[in-house]
N, C-alpha and C positions, 0 to 999 in steps of 0.2 A: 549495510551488513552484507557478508559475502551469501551468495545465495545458499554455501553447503553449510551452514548453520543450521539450515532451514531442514535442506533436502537430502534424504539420502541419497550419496551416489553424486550428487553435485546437480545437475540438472532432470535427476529422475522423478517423475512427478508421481510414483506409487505411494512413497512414504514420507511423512512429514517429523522431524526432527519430536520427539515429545519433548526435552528438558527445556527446549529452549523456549516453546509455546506456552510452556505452563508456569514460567518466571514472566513472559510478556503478556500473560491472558491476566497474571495478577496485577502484572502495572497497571496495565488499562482498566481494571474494574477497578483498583485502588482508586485512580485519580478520577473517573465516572463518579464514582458511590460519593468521593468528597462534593457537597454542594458547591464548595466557594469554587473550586477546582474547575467543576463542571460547568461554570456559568461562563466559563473563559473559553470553553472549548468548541469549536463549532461543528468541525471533522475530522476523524482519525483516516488514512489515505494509508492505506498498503501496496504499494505500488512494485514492481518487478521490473527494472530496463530489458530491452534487448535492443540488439545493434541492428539499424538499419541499412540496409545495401542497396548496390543498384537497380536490382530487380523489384521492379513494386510488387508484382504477383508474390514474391517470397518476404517481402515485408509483411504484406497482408499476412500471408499463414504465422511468421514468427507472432506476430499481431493477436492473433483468435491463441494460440497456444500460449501467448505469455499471461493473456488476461484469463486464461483459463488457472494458469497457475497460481496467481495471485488470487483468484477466487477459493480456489484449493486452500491456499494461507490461511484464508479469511477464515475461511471454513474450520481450517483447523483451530483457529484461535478460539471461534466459538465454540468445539467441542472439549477445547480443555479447560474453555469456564464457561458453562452451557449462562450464567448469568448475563453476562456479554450481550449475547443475541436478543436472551430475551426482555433484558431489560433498557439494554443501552446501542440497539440492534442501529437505531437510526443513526449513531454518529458514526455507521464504518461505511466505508466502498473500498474495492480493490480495483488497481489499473494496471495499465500495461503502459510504460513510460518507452516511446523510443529515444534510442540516445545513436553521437555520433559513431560508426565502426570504430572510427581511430582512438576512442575514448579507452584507456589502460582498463577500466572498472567498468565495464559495462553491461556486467553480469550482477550487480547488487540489488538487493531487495531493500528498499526502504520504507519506514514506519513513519509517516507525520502527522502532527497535530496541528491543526489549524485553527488559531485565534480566532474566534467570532468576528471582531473590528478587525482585523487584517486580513480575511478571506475579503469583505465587502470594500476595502482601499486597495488593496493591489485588483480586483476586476476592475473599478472607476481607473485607477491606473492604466492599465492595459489599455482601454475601451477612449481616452482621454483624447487619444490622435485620432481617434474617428471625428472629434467634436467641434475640432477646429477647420 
């Protein structure tokens, strides 16, 4: 999703969108609260892109400020259903995703859920070219 959904201003990080927070702070506690639902779910991942460049010194700072953002998100989600945090607090993290400059969308905020059995196969995946 584009980040100004979220944000007012597009990249302002004072104010955080309320309509949109409090239709997704329901999804997430809807499909939490469900048991069958929940037993599927391992991680919810908030994560934020930003583009990285030549400069490492300026990736690093885009770096601390986009994860500051997505922590902001997080935050916010948990203040529009304070349930969220304190019931279901362990299944969120917020990241900061670098992605390529050339990339059209490199401004999106993304929501994912993460499968219990496919968080632990795609790591054995990954990890797999070490083993040979």
């Amino acid at each position: 999703m584009d980040q100004s959904l979220f944000f007012k201003g597009g990249h302002n990080t004072k104010g955080v969108e309320p309509e949109v927070l409090n239709k997704l702070s329901r999804i997430f506690l809807s499909a939490l609260s469900n048991e069958d639902l929940r037993e599927h779910i391992s991680l919810i991942i908030v994560s934020i892109r930003f583009p990285l460049g030549p400069n490492p010194e300026f990736n690093r700072i885009m770096s601390l400020q986009t994860q500051q953002r997505a922590w902001l998100l997080l935050n916010a989600l948990y203040a529009a259903e304070p349930l969220l945090e304190k019931k279901y607090g362990t299944y969120f993290t917020a990241a900061a995703l670098p992605v390529s400059s050339a990339l059209k969308e490199n401004n999106w905020i993304e929501l994912r859920m993460v499968q219990t059995d496919r968080l632990h196969i795609e790591v054995l995946q990954r990890f797999e070219k070490y083993m040979q």
